[in-house]
C-alpha positions in Angstrom: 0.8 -8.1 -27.5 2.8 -5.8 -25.1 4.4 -8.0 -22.7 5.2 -6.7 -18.7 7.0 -8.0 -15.8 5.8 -7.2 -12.3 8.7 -7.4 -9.9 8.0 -7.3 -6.3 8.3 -8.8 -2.5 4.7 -9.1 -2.0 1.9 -10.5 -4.1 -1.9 -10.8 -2.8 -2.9 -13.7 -1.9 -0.1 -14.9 -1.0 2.1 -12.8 1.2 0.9 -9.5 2.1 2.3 -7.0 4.7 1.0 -3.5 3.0 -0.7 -2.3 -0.1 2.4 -2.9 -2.2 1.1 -6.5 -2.1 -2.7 -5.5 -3.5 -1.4 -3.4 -6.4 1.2 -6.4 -7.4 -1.8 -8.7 -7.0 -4.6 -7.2 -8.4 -3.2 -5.0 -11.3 -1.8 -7.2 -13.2 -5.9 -9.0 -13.6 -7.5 -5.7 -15.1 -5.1 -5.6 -17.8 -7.3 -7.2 -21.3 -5.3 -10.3 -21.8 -6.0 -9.6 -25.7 -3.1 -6.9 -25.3 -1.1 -7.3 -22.4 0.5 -10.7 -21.4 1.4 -9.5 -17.5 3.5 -11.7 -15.3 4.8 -11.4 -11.7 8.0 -12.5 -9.9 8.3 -13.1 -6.5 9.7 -14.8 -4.0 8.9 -18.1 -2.4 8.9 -17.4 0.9 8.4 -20.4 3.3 5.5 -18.5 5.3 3.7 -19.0 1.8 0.2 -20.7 2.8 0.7 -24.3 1.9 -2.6 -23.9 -0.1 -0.8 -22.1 -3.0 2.8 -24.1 -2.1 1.1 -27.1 -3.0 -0.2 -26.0 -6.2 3.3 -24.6 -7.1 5.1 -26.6 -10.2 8.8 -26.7 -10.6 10.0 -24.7 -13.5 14.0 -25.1 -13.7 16.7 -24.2 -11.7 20.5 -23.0 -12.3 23.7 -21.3 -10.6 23.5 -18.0 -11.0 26.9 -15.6 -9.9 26.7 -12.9 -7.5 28.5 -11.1 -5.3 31.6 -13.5 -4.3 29.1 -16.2 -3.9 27.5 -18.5 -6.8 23.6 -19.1 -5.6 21.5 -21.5 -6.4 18.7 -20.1 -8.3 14.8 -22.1 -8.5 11.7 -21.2 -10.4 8.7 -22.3 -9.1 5.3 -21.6 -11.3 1.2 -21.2 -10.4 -1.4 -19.4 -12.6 -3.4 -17.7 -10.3 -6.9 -16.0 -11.2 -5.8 -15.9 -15.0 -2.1 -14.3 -14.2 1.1 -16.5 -14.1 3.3 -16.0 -11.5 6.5 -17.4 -10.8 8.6 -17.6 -7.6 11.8 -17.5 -6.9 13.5 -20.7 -5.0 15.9 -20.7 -2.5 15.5 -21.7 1.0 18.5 -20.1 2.3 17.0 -16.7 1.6 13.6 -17.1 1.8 12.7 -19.4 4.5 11.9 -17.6 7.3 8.2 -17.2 9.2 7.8 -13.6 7.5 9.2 -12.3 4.5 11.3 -9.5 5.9 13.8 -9.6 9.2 16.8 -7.9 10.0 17.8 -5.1 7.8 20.9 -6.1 6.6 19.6 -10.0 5.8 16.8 -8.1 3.7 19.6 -6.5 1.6 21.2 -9.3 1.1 18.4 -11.4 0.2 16.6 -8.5 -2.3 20.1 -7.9 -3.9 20.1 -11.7 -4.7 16.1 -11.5 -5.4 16.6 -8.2 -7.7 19.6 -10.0 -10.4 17.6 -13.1 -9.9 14.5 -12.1 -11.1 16.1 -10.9 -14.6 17.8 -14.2 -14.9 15.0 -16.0 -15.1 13.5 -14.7 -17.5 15.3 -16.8 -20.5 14.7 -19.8 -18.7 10.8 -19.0 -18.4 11.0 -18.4 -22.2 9.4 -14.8 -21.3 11.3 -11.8 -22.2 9.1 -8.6 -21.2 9.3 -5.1 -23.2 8.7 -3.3 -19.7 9.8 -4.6 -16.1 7.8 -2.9 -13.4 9.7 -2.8 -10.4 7.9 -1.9 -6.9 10.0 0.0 -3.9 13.6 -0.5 -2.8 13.3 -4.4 -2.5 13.4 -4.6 -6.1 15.4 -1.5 -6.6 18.2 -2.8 -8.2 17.0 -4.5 -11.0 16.7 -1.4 -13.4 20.8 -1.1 -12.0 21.4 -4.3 -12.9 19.5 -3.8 -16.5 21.5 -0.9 -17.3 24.7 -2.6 -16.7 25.7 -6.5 -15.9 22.8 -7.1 -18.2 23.1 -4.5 -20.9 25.3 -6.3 -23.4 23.1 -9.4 -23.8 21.1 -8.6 -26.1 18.5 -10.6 -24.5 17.5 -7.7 -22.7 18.6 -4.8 -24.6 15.6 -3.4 -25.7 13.4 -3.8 -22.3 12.4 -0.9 -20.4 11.9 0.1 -16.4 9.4 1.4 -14.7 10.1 2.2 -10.9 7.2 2.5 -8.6 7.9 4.1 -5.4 5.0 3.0 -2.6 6.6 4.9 0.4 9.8 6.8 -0.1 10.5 6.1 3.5 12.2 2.8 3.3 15.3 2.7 0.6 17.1 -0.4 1.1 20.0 1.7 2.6 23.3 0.4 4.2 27.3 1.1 3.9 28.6 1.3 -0.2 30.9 -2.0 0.7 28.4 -4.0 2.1 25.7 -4.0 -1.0 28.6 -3.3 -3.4 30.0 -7.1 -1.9 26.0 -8.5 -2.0 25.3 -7.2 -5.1 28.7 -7.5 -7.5 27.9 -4.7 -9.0 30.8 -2.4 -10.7 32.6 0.4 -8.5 31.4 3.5 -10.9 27.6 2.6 -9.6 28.3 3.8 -6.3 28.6 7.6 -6.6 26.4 10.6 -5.5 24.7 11.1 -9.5 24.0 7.3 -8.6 23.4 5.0 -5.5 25.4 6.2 -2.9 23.3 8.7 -0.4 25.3 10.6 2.5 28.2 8.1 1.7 25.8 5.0 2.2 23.8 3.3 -0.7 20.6 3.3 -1.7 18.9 0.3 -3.3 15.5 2.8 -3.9 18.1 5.6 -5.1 19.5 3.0 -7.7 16.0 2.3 -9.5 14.9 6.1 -9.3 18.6 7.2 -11.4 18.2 4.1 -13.8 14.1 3.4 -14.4 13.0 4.7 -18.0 9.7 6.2 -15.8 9.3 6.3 -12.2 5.8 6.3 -10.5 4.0 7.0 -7.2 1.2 6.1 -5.9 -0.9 10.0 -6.4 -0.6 12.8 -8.2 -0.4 15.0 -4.4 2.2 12.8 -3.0 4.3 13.2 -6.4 5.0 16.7 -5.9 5.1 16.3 -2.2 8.3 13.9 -2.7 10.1 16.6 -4.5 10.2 18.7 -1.4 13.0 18.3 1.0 9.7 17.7 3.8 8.4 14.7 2.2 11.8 13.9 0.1 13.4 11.6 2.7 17.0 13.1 1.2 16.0 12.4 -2.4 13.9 15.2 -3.5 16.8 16.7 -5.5 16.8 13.6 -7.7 13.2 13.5 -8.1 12.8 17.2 -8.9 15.4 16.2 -11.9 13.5 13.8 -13.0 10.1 15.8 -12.7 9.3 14.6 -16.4 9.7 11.0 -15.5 7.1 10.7 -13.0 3.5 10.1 -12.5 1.4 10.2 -10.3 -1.4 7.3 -10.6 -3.8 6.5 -7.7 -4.1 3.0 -6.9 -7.3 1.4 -6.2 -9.4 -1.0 -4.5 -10.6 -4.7 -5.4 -14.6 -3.6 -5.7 -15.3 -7.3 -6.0 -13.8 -8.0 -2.3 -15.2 -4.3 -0.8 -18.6 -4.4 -1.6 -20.9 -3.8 1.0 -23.9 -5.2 -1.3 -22.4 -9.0 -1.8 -19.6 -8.7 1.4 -20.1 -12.0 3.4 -18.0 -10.8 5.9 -20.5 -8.1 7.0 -23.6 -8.6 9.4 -26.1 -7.2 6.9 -25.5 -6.0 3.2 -26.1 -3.4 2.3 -26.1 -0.7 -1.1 -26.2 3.0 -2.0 -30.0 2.7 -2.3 -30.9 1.4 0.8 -27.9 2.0 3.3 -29.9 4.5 5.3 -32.0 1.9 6.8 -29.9 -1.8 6.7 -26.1 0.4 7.5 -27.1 1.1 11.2 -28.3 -2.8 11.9 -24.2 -3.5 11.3 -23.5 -0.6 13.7 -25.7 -2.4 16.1 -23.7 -5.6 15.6 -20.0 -4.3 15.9 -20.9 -2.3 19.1 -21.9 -5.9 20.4 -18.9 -7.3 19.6 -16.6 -5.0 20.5 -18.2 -4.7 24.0 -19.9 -1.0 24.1 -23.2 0.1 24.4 -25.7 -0.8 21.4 -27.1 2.4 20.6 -27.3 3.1 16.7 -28.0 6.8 17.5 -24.0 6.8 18.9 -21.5 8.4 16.5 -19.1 5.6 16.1 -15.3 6.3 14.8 -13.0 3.8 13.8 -8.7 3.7 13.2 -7.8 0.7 11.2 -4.1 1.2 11.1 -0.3 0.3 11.4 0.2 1.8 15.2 2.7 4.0 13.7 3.7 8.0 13.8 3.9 7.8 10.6 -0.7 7.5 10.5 -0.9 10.4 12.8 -1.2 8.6 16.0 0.4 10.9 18.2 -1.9 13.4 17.5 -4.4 11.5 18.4 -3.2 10.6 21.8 -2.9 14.4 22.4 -6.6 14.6 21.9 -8.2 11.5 23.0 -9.8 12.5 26.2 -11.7 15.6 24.7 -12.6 12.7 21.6 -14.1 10.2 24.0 -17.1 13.2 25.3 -20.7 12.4 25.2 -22.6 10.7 22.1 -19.3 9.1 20.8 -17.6 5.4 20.9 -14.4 4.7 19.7 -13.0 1.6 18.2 -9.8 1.1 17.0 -8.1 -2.1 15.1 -4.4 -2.5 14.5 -0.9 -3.4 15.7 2.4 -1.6 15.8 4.6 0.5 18.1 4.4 -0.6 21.7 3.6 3.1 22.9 0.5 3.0 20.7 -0.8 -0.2 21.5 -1.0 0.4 25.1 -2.2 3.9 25.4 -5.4 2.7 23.2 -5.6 -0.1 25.8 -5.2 2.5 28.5 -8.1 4.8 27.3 -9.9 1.2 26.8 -9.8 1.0 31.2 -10.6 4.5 31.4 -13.5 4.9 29.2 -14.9 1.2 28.8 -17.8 2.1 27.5 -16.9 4.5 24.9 -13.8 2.6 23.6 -12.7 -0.9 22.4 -8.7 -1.8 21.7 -8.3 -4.2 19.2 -4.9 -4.9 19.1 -4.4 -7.3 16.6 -5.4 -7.7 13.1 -8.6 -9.3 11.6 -9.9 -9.0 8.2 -13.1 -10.0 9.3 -13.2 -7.1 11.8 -12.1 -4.6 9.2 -14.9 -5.5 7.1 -17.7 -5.4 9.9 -15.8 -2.0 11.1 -15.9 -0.4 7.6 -19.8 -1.5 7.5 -20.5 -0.5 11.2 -18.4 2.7 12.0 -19.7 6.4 11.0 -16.2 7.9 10.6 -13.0 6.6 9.8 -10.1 7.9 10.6 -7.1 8.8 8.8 -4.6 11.9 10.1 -1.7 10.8 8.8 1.5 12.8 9.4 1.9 11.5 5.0 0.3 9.0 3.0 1.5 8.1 -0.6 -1.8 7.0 -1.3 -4.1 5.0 1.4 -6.0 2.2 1.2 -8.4 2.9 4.4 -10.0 5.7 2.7 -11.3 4.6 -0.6 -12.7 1.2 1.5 -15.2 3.7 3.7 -15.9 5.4 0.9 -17.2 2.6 -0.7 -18.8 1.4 2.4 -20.6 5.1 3.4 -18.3 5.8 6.0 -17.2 9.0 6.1 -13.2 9.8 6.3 -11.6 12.4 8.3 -8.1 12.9 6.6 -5.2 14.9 6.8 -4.5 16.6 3.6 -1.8 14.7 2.5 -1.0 12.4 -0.7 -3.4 10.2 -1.9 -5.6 11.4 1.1 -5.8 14.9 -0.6 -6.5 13.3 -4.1 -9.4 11.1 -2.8 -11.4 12.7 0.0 -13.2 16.5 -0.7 -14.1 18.0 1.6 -17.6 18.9 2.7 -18.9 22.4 1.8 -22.2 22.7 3.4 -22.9 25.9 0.9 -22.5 24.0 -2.1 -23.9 20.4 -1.3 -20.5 18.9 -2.4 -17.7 16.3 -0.7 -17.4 13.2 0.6 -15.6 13.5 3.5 -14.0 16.4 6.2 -10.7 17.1 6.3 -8.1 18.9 7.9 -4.4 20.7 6.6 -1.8 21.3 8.9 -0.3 18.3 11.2 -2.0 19.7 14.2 -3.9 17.7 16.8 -6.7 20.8 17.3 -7.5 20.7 13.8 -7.7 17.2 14.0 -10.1 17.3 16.8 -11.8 20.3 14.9 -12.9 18.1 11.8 -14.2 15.5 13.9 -16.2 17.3 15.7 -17.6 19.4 12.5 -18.1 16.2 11.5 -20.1 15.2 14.5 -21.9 18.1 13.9 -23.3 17.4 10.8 -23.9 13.5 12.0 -26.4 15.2 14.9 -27.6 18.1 13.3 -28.1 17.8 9.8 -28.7 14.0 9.0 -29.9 14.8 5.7 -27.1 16.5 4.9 -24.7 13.6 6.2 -27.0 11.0 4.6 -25.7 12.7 1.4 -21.8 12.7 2.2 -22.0 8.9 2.6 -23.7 8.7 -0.9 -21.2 10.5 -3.1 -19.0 8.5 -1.1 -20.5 5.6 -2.3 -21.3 6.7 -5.7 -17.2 7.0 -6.3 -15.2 5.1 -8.7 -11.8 3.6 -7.6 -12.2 1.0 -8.9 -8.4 -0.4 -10.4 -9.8 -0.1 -13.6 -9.4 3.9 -13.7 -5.5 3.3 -12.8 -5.2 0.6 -15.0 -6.0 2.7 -18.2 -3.1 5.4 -16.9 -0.6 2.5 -16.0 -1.5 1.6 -20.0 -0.5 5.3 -21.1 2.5 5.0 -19.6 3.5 1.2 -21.0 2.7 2.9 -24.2 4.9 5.9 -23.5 8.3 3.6 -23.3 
C-alpha cells in the first residue's frame, strides 16, 4: 500500500477559489484504494460551509513551536466521498470570511499551515512515503522536510512532490520577515535556495527542495523554463529539467456531463446534440435577455476578469466582435476595468450582449450547454479548466496557444477533417478576432463540417483518470 499526503489551501467541496481546489479534491478519489491510501490536509477555514463543519470530528490537538511564537495546533477529521481529510485548527489563522487576505497575513498563516501540516502527521498515526505539495501556500513544507524535520526519523524516508498551478504567485516577501514566521535556519535563505532578488520565495523553497516537481501540462512545462513565462525562476527550473513533468489535469466527467447535468435546460449526448443542444441555446438567450434565435452564433467568456485570460485583447476588438449574426455573453468577476467595460458594451449593444458580473455555477453549466464558442485567449494558461468543460459539452474553444490550451485544443484543418477547436498563436488581438471569425465561418457556412468539430470534441477523454495513471508513474519513480 503506497501511502500519499495531499497538502494544500483548497479542497473541493469545501473551499474553492481556482482549479488548485478540483485537483486537491478530486485526485485523490481515482486513485484504487487497493494500492494507494491518499489523504489530504487542509485548513479549517471559518468560511467552511457549516454542512461539512458540522460533520467534522476532533482529532487531537498540541503546541507546536515556530517562529518566536508557540501555536496552538488542532486536527479536525471528515471522510469525504471515500478520502479522509483532515483540517488544520486554529482560529487565529484561519477564521476569516475567505481563505486568503492580505499578503503578508497569508505568509504568515501558510508558513504556520506548511510545519503544521507535517506535525500532524504522528498524531494522525499516518506517516506518508510521498507528500504532495500544491503552489507556494504549501511551499515550505518540502524546506521544512529537508531540515527542522530531517533528523526524526519519523520522516526520514518520505519524499516531495511540488506541484506548481501558476508560477505567478510565490509566496514572496523580505528574507526577515518569513525567516521570523517560519524559524527556519539562516543558510535557507540564499540565492541556490529561497531568497529571489534579495526577497524570499515560499514557491522558490519547494521547487530547490521537492524530490519531483510538476505542472499542470507538458506545454506550460517548457514554457516555465523561459525567462517569458519563468516569472524570475526559469533558471532554476531549467536545472531541474529532469525533475519535472508535465501532467494535464482533468475534469470531474461525473459533474460535466451534458447527458445526466441537472443544471442544464435539456440533456443532451454526442448522439443526439445536433437536435436537443440548440433548445439550451434557446433557453440561455432568454435568460440572459437577448434575442432567441438558435440560428445566432453565440460566444461565451467564463472567466477571472483578469489580464492574465487575455481580456485586454478582447476589449481592443469588441466592437468589430459584436457585428451581425453574433451575441455575446460573458460570466465572471475581477478587475474593475473589466467588469465595467463588458457592462459598457452591455448599454451599447443590448441586444447582442449580456454582462454577468458575478459568478454562478448554475449559469456556467447552462452557458457551456447553450453557447457555440467559448472563449479562451489567454495572455498564459498552465492548464485551463474552461476548455476541456466545452469540449465535453460541444462547444467549440477558441484558444490562445499557450499551456495546457496548446496540449488540449487542435486546431481545425478543414483539408484533413481533424480538430476540435480554432486557435490562434501570437498574443495579438487581430488574430484573436481572426479565429473567431474563421470560426464563424465554418458555424454559417459549412455546418456539417462544424457539426463534426463539436463531436471529436465530445468524443475526448480528460477524464482524471488519464492523469491519474501518470501522477502513479511518478509516485512509483520516488
Amino acid at each position: 500500500m503506497k501511502k500519499v499526503a495531499y497538502v494544500a489551501s483548497e479542497c473541493v467541496p469545501f473551499i474553492k477559489t481556482g482549479g488548485l481546489a478540483d485537483v486537491v479534491g478530486t485526485l485523490p478519489k481515482i486513485f484504487d484504494r487497493n494500492e494507494y491510501d491518499v489523504r489530504v490536509i487542509m485548513p479549517n477555514y471559518l468560511c467552511i460551509p457549516n454542512k461539512y463543519r458540522e460533520k467534522m470530528q476532533y482529532i487531537t490537538h498540541f503546541y507546536m513551536d515556530i517562529g518566536y511564537k508557540n501555536d496552538y495546533v488542532g486536527v479536525m477529521y471528515l471522510e469525504y466521498e471515500g478520502v479522509k481529510v483532515y483540517f488544520i485548527d486554529n482560529e487565529y489563522y484561519f477564521n476569516g470570511p475567505t481563505p486568503y487576505g492580505d499578503v503578508k497575513w497569508d505568509i504568515e498563516k501558510f508558513c504556520y499551515f506548511s510545519k503544521a501540516a507535517l506535525s500532524i502527521l504522528p498524531s494522525i498515526g499516518f506517516q506518508p512515503d510521498i507528500i504532495h505539495c500544491h503552489d507556494w501556500q504549501a511551499g515550505l513544507v518540502p524546506v521544512y522536510l529537508k531540515t527542522l524535520f530531517a533528523g526524526d526519523l519519523f520522516y526520514t524516508s518520505m519524499k516531495s512532490v511540488m506541484t506548481i498551478h501558476n508560477l505567478q504567485f510565490q509566496g514572496k516577501w523580505d528574507i526577515k520577515t518569513i525567516q521570523e514566521y517560519s524559524g527556519l535556519p539562516d543558510y535557507v535563505f540564499t540565492p541556490d535556495k529561497l531568497e529571489v532578488q534579495k526577497d524570499a520565495a515560499m514557491l522558490k523553497g519547494g521547487l530547490v527542495y521537492a524530490d519531483k516537481i510538476t505542472t499542470v501540462s507538458n506545454t506550460y512545462a517548457k514554457e516555465i523554463q523561459t525567462p517569458y513565462y519563468g516569472e524570475g525562476l526559469d533558471g532554476l527550473l531549467s536545472a531541474r529539467w529532469q525533475s519535472l513533468w508535465g501532467i494535464v489535469n482533468g475534469i470531474d466527467y461525473e459533474v460535466w456531463n451534458p447527458a445526466t447535468d441537472p443544471q442544464i435546460y435539456k440533456n443532451y449526448s454526442v448522439d443526439n446534440f445536433r437536435e436537443l443542444k440548440k433548445i439550451n441555446k434557446i433557453e440561455l438567450q432568454k435568460e440572459c435577455g437577448l434575442p432567441q434565435d438558435e440560428n445566432q452564433f453565440v460566444i461565451g467568456i467564463i472567466s477571472r476578469l483578469t489580464d492574465q485570460k487575455g481580456l485586454d485583447l478582447v476589449d481592443r476588438i469588441m466592437n468589430d466582435i459584436c457585428c451581425d449574426g453574433v451575441q455575446f455573453i460573458v460570466l465572471g468577476t475581477g478587475d474593475v476595468r473589466y467588469e465595467n467595460m463588458f457592462r459598457y458594451y452591455q448599454g451599447i449593444h443590448p441586444a447582442k450582449v449580456s454582462a454577468n458580473i458575478y459568478y454562478s455555477d448554475e449559469r456556467s453549466h447552462k452557458m457551456y450547454a447553450g453557447c457555440d464558442v467559448m472563449l479562451v485567449p489567454s495572455r498564459f494558461e498552465p492548464c485551463g479548466l474552461t476548455q476541456l468543460m466545452a469540449l465535453r459539452y460541444g462547444t467549440v474553444p477558441v484558444v490562445r496557444e499557450t499551456g495546457g490550451l496548446a496540449d488540449t485544443v487542435e486546431a481545425y484543418n478543414q483539408f484533413e477533417g481533424t480538430g476540435t477547436g480554432f486557435s490562434f498563436a501570437n498574443y495579438d488581438p487581430y488574430e484573436l478576432l481572426n479565429a473567431i471569425n474563421y470560426a464563424k465561418e465554418v458555424y454559417y457556412n459549412n455546418k456539417e463540417a462544424w457539426y463534426y468539430i463539436q463531436e471529436r470534441g465530445m468524443r475526448q477523454d480528460y477524464s482524471w483518470y488519464n492523469s491519474a495513471s501518470i501522477y502513479k508513474d511518478l509516485y512509483n519513480s520516488l
